[in-house]
Steps between C-alpha positions, in 0.01 A plus 500: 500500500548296207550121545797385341542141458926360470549300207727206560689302240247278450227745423728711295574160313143436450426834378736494234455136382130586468589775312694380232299189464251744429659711238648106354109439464432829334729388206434148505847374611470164681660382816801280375595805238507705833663282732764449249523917423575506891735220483339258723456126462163398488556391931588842580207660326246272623711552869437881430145501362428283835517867704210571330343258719656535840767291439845600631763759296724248298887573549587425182540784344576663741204808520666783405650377161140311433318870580778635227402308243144456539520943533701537186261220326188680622601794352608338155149299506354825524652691261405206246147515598503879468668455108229194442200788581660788312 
């Protein structure tokens, strides 16, 4: 029997924010330039980027329009880091 752990929204939140800070890295895109691609004031993000360390989910955004964008900015990161190694 496998074990299965259950994501919450906070893990799922953490998961994705590591991920595109990750793939930001990769192409050398600092944090203001990506808090202001999201659309976040420079509050929010740091409210956000607190989950990282066990701080509480903001509400502002609220979580599912913040997991859109940071999604459809993952993927655009990564298809610039893919055209930057090609």
């Amino acid at each position: 029997m496998s074990d299965v752990r259950q994501l919450g929204p906070t893990d799922i939140a953490r998961q994705e924010l590591r991920q595109l800070l990750g793939v930001a890295e990769r192409i050398g895109m600092d944090a203001d330039r990506l808090s202001h691609s999201l659309g976040l004031s420079r509050d929010d993000w740091q409210s956000w980027l607190g989950i990282l360390h066990d701080a509480p989910l903001p509400s502002y955004p609220a979580l599912p329009r913040l997991l859109r964008h940071i999604g459809s900015w993952t993927s655009r990161l990564d298809r610039m880091a893919e055209a930057a190694c090609a």
